[in-house]
N, C-alpha and C positions, 0 to 999 in steps of 0.2 A: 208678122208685125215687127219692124223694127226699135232698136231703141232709143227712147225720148230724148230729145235734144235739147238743151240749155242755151241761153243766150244769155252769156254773162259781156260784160262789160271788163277790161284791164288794161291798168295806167303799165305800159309795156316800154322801158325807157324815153319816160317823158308825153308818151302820145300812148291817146288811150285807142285800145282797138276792142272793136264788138266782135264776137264770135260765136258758134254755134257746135256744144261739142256734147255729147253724150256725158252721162254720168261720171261713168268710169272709165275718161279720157284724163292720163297723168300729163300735168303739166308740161314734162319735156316734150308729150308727143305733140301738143296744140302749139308749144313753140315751136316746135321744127315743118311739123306738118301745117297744121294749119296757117300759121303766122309767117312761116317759113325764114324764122331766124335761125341757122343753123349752126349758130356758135356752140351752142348749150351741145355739150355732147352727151352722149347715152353708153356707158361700160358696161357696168356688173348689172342692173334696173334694180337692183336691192338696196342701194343705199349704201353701200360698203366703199366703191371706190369714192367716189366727191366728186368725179368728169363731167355730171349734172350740177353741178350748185350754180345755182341764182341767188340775186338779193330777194327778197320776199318783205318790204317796207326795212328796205336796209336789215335785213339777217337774213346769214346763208341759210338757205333749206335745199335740200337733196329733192329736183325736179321730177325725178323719178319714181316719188315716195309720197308725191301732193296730189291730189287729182285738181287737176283743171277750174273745175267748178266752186271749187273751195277759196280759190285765188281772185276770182270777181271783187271787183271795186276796191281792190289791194295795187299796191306800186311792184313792180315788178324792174328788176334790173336782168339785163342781159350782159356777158361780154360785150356784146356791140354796143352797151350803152355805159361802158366807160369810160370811153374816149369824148375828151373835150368839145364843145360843140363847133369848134372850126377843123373837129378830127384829130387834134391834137393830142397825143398817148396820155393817159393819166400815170402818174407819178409809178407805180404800181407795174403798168405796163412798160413804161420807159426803164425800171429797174430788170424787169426782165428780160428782156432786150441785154441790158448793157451788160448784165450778170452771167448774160447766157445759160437764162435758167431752165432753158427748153429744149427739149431735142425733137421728138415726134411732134410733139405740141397737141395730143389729142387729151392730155389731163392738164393743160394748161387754161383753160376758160375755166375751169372751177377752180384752180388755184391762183387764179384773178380774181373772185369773187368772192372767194374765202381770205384772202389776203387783202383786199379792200377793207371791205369789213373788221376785221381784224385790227388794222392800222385805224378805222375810225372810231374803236373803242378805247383800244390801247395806241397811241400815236408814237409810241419809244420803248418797245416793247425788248425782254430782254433775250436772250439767247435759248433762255428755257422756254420764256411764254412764245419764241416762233414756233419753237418745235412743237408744243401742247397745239397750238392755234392753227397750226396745218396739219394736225395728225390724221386727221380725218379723212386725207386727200392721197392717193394713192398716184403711184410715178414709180412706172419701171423702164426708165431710161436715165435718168440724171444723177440717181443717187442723193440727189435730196441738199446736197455740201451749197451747190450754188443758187436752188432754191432759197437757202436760208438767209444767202448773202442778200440777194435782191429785196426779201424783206425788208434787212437794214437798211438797203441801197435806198428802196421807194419810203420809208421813214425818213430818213436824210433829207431824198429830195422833196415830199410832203411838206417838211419841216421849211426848207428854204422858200418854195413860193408860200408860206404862211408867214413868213418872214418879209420876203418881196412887197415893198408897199405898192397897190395900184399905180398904174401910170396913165392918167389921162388927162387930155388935153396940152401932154407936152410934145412940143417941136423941137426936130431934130438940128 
């Protein structure tokens, strides 16, 4: 006899998707597997590195560490669901990029997600609270120097289009 299968319901960047997963199905696995969003990476499954973090109603939680079922009728953010919806990089991503805060880039989804987050609590955060605010997030390729820029960098530009009044309805 195999075992019991769950049909939860989850708001998965923006759209909600039904699914069917065992009990003790952890969240990265139903995203990757089943949902087949495959940004959410999987390191240590201990919770130690942070290459799993998602938003979980806007706060990072270690995907690795949640089971599945628990996350029903919850908002769920992915890497893929922070980019703008004409596809355009959020603030965050476009800092990393320009920072060149990646190099393998396989702990970089959770340190987009934990660096979202972050910047939507603390929006100018200072040199000490990037470091407290990413510590969680494991990188052995960069060194961490340009990391921290890019924080500043995607606060900066966070800061300006909040600044940027809408523009509509004007002709060029």
């Amino acid at each position: 006899m195999g075992e019991a299968l769950h049909e939860i319901a989850l708001t998965v960047n923006g759209v909600v998707r039904e699914v069917r997963v065992p009990g003790r199905r952890l969240l990265s696995d139903c995203l990757r597997h089943d949902l087949g969003l495959t940004g959410t990476h999987v390191g240590c499954e201990h919770g130690v590195c942070g290459c799993c973090t998602v938003l979980l109603d806007g706060e990072p939680v270690r995907s690795c560490l949640t089971f599945a079922v628990t996350a029903g009728g919850h908002e769920i953010t992915t890497v893929e669901g922070l980019a703008g919806p004409e596809g355009e990089l959020s603030p965050v991503q476009r800092a990393f990029s320009e920072c060149h805060a990646l190099q393998c880039g396989f702990c970089t989804p959770g340190f987009l997600c934990t660096v979202t987050a972050l910047l939507r609590e603390n929006p100018a955060p200072t040199g000490e609270q990037v470091v407290e605010g990413i510590s969680g997030n494991l990188c052995r390729c960069t060194g961490y120097q340009n990391i921290v820029k890019a924080v500043h960098r995607a606060a900066e530009l966070a800061a300006e289009a909040d600044a940027t009044p809408a523009r509509t309805g004007e002709h060029a």
